[in-house]
N, C-alpha and C positions, 0 to 999 in steps of 0.2 A: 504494500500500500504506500500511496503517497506521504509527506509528510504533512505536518498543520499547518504550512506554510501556503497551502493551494487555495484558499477565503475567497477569493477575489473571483472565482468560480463564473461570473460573465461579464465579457468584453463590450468595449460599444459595436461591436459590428456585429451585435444582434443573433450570433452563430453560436450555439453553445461549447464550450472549454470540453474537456475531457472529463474535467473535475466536476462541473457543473454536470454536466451529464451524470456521472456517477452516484451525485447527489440526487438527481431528478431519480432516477431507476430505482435506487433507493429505497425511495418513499414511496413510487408506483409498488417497488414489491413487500413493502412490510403493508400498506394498506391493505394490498390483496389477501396477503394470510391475517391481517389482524384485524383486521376493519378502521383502526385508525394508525397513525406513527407519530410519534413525539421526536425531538430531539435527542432524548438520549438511545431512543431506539436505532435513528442515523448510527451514531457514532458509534454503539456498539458493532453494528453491521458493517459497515466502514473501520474501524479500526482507527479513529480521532478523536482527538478532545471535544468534548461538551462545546467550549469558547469558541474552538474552529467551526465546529456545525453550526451555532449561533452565525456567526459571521457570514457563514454561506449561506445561510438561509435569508438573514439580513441583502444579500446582494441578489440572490436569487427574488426574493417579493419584490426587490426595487426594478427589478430585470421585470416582475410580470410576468411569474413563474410559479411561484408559490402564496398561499395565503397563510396567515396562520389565525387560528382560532380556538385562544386561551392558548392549552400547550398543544395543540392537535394540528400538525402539518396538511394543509391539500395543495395539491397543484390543480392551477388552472387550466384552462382546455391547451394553450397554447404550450405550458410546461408537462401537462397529459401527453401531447404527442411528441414533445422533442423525447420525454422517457422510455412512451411506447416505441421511437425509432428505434432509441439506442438501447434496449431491450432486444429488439427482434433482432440488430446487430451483430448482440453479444450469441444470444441462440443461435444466429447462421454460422458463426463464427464458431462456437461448440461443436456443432452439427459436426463442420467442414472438420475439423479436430480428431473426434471421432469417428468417421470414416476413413480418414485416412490411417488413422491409426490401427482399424481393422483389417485394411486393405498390406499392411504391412504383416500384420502377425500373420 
């Protein structure tokens, strides 16, 4: 994992970070098993400090990506689908992983 130095999670050019994405995905998969995610749920799953997820989530709402309501993280339709990309990303990218790895043994 990255270190707590990656906060700054989106750019002005509107394209999400890596980090940011990560953050996004995130939160798309703890809501799906848990029905909500807090912050300390991020940083468990991510492996970062409390203050860092703060921060990125801080830059993330400003970005217009996430809401937060009391301690209970959502993403909005536009941070929903930057997640869901890079969600389906990461599975194609598994997929390809695992086939190949089949294809060898």
């Amino acid at each position: 994992m990255r270190g707590d130095t990656d906060a700054s999670c989106y750019p002005r050019s509107r394209t999400p970070t890596k980090s940011s994405e990560d953050y996004l995905e995130a939160i798309l998969v703890i809501r799906r098993l848990r029905g909500s995610c807090r912050n300390v749920d991020i940083a468990e799953r991510l492996g970062r400090s409390k203050p860092s997820v703060t921060k990125a989530l801080s830059n993330l709402a400003a970005a217009g990506l996430v809401q937060m309501s009391g301690h209970d993280v959502h993403l909005t339709e536009e941070g929903e689908r930057a997640a869901s990309a890079a969600l389906e990303r990461h599975r194609f990218f598994e997929r390809l992983l695992v086939e190949t790895a089949s294809a060898e043994a």
